[in-house]
C-alpha positions as CSV (number, residue, x, y, z in Angstrom):
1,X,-20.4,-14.2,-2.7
2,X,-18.9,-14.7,0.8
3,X,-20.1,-16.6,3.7
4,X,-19.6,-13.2,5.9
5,X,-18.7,-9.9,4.5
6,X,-16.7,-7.9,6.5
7,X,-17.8,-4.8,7.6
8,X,-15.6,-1.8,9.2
9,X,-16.7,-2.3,12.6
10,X,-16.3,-6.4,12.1
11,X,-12.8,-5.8,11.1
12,X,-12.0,-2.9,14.0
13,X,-13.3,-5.9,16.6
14,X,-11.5,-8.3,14.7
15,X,-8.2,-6.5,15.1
16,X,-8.7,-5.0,18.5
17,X,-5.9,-2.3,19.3
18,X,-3.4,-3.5,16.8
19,X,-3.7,0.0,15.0
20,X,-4.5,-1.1,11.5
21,X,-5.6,1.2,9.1
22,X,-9.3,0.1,9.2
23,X,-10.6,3.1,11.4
24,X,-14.3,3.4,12.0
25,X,-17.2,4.8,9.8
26,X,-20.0,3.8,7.9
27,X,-20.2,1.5,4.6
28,X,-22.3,3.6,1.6
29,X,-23.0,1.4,-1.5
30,X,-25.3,4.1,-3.0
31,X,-23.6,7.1,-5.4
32,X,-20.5,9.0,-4.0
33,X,-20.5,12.7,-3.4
34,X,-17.1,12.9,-5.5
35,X,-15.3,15.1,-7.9
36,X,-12.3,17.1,-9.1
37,X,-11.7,20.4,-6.8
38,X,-8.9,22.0,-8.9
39,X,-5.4,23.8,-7.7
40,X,-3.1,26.0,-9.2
41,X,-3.8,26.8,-13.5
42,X,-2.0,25.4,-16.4
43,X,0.8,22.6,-16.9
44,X,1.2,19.4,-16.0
45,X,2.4,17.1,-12.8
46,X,3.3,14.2,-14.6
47,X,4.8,14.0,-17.7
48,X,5.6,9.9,-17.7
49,X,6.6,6.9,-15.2
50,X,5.0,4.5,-13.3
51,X,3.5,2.7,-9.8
52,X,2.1,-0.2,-10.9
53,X,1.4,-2.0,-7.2
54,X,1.8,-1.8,-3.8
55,X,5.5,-1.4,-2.5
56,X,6.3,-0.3,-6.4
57,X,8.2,-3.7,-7.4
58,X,7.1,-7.3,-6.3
59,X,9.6,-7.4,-3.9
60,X,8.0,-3.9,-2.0
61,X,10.7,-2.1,-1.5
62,X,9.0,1.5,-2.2
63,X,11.5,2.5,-4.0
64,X,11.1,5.2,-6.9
65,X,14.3,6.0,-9.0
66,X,13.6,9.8,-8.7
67,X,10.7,12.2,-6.8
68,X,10.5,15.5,-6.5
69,X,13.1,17.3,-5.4
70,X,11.7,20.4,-4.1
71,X,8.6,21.8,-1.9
72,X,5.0,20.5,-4.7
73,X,1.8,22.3,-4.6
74,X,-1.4,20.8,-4.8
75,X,-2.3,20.7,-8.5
76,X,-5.6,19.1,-7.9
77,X,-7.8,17.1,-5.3
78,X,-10.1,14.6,-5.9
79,X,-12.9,14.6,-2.9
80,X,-15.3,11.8,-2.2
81,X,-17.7,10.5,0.9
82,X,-15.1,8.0,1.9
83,X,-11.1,7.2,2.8
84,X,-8.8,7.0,0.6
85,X,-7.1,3.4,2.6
86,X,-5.8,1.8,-0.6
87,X,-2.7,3.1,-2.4
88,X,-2.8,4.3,-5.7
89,X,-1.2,2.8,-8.9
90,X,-0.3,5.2,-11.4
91,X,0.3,3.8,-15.2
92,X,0.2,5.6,-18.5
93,X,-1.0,8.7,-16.7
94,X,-4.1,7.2,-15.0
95,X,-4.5,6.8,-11.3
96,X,-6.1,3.7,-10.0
97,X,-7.6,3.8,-6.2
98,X,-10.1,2.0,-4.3
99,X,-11.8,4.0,-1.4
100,X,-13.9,2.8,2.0
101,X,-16.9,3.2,0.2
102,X,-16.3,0.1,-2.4
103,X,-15.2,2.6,-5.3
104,X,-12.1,1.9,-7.4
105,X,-11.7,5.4,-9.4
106,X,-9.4,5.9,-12.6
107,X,-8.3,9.5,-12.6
108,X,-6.2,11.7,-15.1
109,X,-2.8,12.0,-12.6
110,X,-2.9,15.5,-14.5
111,X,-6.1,16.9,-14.2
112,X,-7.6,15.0,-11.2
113,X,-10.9,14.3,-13.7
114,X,-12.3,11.0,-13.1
115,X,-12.5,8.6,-16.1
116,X,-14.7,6.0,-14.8
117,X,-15.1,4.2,-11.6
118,X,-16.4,0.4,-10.6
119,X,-18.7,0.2,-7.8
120,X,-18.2,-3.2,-5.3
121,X,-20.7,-4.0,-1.9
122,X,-18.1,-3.1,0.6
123,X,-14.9,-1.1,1.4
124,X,-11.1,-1.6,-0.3
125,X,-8.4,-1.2,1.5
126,X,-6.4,-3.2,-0.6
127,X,-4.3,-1.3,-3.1
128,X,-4.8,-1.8,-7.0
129,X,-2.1,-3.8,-9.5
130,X,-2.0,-2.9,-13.0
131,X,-0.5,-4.7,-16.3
132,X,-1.6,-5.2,-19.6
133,X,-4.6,-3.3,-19.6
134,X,-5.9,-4.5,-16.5
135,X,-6.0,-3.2,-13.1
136,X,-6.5,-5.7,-10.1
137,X,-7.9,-5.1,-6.8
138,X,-9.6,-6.8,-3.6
139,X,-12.9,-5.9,-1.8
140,X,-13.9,-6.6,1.3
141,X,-17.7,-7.9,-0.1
142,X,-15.9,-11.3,-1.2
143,X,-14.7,-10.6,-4.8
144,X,-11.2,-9.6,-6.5
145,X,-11.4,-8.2,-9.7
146,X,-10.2,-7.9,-12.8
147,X,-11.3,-4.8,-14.7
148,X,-10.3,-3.0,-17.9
149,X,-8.2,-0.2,-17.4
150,X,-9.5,1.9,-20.8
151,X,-13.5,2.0,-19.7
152,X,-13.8,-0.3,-16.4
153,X,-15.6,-2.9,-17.4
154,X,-15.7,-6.2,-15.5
155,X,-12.9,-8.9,-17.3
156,X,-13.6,-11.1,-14.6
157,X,-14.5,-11.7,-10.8
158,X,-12.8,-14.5,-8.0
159,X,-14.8,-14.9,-5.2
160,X,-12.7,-14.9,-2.3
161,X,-14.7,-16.2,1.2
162,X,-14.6,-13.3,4.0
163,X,-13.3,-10.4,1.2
164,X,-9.8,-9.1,0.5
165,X,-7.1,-6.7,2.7
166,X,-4.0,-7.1,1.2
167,X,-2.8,-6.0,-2.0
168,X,-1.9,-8.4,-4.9
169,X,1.9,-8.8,-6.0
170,X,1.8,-9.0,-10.0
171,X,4.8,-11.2,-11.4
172,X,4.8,-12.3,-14.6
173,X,1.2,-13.5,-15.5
174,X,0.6,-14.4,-11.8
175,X,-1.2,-12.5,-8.7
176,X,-0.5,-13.2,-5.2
177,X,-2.5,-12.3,-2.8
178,X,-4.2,-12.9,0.8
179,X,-7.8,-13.5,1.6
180,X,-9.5,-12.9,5.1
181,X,-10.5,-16.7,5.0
182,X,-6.9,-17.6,5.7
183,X,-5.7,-18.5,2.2
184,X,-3.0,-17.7,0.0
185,X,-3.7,-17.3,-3.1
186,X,-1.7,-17.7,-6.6
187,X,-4.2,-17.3,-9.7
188,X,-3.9,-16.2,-13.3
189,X,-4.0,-12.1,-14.1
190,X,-5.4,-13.3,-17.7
191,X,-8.5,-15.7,-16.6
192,X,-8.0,-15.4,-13.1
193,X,-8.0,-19.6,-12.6
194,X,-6.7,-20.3,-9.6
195,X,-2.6,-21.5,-9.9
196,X,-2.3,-22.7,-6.0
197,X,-3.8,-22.1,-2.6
198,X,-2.3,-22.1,0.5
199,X,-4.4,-22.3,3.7
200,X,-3.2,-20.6,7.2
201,X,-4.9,-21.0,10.4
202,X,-6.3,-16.7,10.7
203,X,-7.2,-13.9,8.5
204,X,-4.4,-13.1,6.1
205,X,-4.1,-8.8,6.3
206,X,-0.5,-8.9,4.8
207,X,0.6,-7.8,1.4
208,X,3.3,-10.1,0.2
209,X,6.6,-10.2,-1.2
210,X,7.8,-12.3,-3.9
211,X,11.3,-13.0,-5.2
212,X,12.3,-15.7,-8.0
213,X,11.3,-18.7,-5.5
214,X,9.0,-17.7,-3.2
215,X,6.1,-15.5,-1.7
216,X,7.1,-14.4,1.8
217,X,3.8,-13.6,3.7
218,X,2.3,-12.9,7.1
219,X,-1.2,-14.5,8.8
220,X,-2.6,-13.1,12.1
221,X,-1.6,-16.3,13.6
222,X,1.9,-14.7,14.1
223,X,3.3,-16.8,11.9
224,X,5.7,-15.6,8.8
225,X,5.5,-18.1,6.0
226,X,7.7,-18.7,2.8
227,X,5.8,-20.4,0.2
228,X,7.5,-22.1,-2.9
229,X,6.4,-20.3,-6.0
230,X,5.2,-23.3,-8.2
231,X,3.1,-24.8,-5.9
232,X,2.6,-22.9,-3.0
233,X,4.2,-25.8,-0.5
234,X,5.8,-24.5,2.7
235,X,9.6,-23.8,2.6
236,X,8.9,-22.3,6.1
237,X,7.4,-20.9,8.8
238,X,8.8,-18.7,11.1
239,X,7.3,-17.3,14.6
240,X,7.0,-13.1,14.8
241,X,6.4,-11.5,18.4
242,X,3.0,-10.1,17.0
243,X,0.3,-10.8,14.3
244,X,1.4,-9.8,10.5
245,X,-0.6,-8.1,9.0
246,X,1.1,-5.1,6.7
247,X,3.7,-5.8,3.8
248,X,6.9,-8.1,3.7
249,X,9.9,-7.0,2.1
250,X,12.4,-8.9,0.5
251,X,16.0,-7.7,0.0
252,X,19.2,-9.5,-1.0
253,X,18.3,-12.4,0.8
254,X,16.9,-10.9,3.7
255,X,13.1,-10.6,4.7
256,X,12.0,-6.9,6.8
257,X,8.4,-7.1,8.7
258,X,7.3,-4.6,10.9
259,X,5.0,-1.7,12.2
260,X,5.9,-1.2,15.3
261,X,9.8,-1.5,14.9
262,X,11.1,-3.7,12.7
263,X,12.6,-7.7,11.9
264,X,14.9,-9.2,9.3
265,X,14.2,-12.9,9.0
266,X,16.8,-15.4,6.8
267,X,14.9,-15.6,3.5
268,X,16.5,-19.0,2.9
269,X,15.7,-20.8,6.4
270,X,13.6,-18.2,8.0
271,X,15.9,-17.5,11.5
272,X,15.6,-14.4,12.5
273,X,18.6,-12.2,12.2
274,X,17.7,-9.1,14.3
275,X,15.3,-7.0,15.5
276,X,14.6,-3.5,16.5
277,X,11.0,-2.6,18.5
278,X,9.1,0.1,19.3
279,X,6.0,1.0,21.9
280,X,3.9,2.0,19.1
281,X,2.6,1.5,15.8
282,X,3.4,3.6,12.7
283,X,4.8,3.3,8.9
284,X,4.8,0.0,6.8
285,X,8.8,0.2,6.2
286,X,10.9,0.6,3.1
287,X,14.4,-0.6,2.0
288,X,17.1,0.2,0.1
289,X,20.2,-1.4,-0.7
290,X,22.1,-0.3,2.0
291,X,18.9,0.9,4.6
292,X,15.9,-0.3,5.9
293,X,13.2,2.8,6.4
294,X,10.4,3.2,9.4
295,X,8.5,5.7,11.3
296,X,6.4,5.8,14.6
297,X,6.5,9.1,16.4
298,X,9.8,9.2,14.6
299,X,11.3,8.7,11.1
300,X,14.1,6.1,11.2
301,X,16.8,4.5,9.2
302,X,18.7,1.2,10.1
303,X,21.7,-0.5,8.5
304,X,20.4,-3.4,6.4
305,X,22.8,-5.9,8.0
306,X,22.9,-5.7,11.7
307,X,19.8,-3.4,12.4
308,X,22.1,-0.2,13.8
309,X,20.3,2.7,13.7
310,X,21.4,5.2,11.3
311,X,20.0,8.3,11.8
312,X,16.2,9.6,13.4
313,X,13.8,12.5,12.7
314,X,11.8,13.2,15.5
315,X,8.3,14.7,15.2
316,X,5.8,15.7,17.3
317,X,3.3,13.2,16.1
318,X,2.8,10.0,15.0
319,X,3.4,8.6,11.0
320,X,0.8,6.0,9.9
321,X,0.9,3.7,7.0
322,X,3.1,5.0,4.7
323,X,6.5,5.9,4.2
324,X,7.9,6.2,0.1
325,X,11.4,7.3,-0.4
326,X,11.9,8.8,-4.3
327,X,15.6,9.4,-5.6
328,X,17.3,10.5,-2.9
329,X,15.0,11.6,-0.5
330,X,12.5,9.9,2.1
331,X,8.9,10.8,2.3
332,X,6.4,10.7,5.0
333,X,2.9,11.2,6.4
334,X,1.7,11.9,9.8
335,X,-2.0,11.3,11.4
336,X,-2.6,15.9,11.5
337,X,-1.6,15.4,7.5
338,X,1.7,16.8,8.2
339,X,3.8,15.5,4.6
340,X,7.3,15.5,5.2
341,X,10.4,15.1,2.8
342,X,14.0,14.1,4.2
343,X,17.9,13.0,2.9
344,X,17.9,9.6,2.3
345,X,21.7,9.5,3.7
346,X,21.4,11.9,6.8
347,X,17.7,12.4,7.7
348,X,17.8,16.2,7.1
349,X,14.0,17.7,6.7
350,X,13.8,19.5,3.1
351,X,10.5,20.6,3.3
352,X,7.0,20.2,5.3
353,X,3.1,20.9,3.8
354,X,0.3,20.0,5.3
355,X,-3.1,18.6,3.7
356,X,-5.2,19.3,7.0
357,X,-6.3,15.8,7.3
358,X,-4.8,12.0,8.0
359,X,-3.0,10.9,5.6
360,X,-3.6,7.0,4.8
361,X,-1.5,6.5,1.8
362,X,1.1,8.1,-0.2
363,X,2.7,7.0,-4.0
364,X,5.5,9.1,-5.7
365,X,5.8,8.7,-9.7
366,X,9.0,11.0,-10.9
367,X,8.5,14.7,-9.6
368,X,4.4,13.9,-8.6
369,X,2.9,12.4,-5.1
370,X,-0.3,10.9,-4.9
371,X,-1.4,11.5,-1.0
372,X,-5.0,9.3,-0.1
373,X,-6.3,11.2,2.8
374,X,-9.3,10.3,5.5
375,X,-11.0,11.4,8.0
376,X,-12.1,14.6,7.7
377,X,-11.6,15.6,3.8
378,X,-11.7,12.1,2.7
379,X,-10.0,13.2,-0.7
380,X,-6.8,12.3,-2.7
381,X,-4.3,15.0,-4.0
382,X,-2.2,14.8,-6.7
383,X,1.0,17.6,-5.8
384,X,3.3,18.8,-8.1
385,X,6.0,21.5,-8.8
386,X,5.2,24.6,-8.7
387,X,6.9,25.2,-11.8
388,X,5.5,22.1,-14.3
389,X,2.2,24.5,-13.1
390,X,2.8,27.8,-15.5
């Protein structure tokens, strides 16, 4: 176990007015009030495809190859005592999520019917990785696990000092991670023996990215750091105007931080390249080939070279967390649980719904969104369309 386990209001102190998406509320290590509420009759949402961690692809570019293409309807929702912080991974039909209350859940993405569910001492917010029968996550009581993805059971358990925020990249046979104790971390998805270590000088929040020679991470020092694959030595470190503490993207070369706004850092030496701000805090981006995808009060798109802004949506309140893009379209939720679907190319609004409550997280697999909600309904949907349903 931990020297100190974080609790909610430890981390809301810790991280001051940054905006995170650690929002206050109580811890609850006892039984959940949880189950499947269900939506429309008959067919299915999902028929096949995968998420199988954070940001889709090592890299975390949120990319999906196709989502749905017209207005879904919620199929079912799954409703339990806490948030729903930690975005879900969906493989071979199953939907892997942690919630505040130290819950990770597998859930039919059809039905919404749980399967079986892990209990830990304290909240995850970091977002599950899946392969080979496992599913990997991080809690904030100290310990990232290793579970079986069939029944749940317990493969194995690293204790991590100060608990887990960021969610694991999964390449190969190796996880990468941050811990809240400053570390790095590079360890085995089989045994889970450690590979590496890196040590920063703060709490490491940030998700990283990981291309075929390095893991591009953030620390709340407000430092971004490349770390050599093999051995987890510094290839560089490069100052950011603010702490760094959601996911890194790496694209072509190029590495894209940002909440409030958004930077593209050299991925070889680290010099920044350009930058684009904002006065507030919203969406972890996403990237294309060609675009580089944000929102704050606004949904954005910049030209992946020189930072030129593309085209905006403007909304009347403010995105947080997430923003997906599927196919050819870009999706986003607001804080009043406002989902929204645009053009990829011009930024033209398709079609709004609304799931009366903040959205925290959002996943798209093929023609189905996964949408983790809090504060109020504290539940997780799983939409559809309308005609898979009948």
């Amino acid at each position: 176990m931990p020297d100190r386990i974080y609790s909610r209001r430890s981390l809301l102190s810790a991280l001051g007015t940054t905006g995170i998406a650690v929002t206050a509320g109580c811890l609850k290590n006892g039984s959940d009030d949880f189950g499947n509420i269900a939506g429309m009759e008959g067919g299915e949402i999902l028929s096949s495809g995968s998420s199988s961690m954070f940001g889709v692809t090592p890299r975390r570019q949120g990319v999906q190859p196709a989502g749905p293409t017209q207005k879904p309807t919620v199929g079912w929702r799954f409703k339990t005592t806490g948030r729903f912080e930690s975005t879900a991974a969906i493989v071979g039909g199953t939907v892997f999520v942690g919630n505040e209350n130290g819950r990770i859940f597998a859930i039919d993405a059809n039905t919404g019917t749980e399967l079986w569910n892990y209990q830990t001492d304290a909240d995850i917010a970091s977002s599950p990785a899946v392969q080979d029968g496992r599913v990997f996550v991080g809690s904030l009581d100290g310990s990232f696990l290793a579970l079986n993805t069939a029944d749940g059971t317990l493969e194995w358990n690293r204790s991590i000092p100060d608990g887990v925020f960021s969610s694991p990249a999964l390449v190969d046979d190796e996880l990468y991670f941050g811990g809240l104790d400053g570390t790095v971390y590079a360890i085995d998805s089989t045994t889970g023996a450690e590979r590496w270590q890196t040590k920063t000088p703060a709490p490491v929040f940030c998700s990283p990215a990981v291309d075929d020679q390095r893991v591009y991470v953030g620390s709340y020092d407000r430092l971004l750091y490349a770390l050599n694959r093999t051995d987890g030595s510094i290839a560089w470190q490069s100052p950011t105007n603010d702490f760094v503490y959601t996911l890194v993207i790496v694209q072509d070369g190029t590495v894209y931080t940002g909440r409030d706004g958004v930077t593209a850092y050299d991925a070889v030496t680290g010099d920044q390249q350009w930058q684009v701000s904002r006065s507030r805090q919203g969406s972890y981006p996403a990237c294309t080939d060609t675009r580089v995808y944000t929102a704050t009060n606004a949904v954005e798109a910049f030209d992946l070279s020189n930072g030129q802004r593309e085209w905006e949506f403007e909304s009347d309140n403010s995105f947080f967390n997430t923003i997906a893009i599927g196919g050819e379209r870009v999706f986003a939720g607001d804080i009043d649980g406002k989902l929204i679907s645009l053009t990829r190319e011009e930024g033209e609004l398709l079609w709004s719904l609304s799931v009366e409550d903040k959205i925290h997280s959002l996943a798209i697999v093929e023609n189905a969104l996964f949408v983790g909600t809090g504060d109020s309904k504290k539940s997780l949907y799983g939409l559809g369309f309308p005609e898979m349903q009948g």
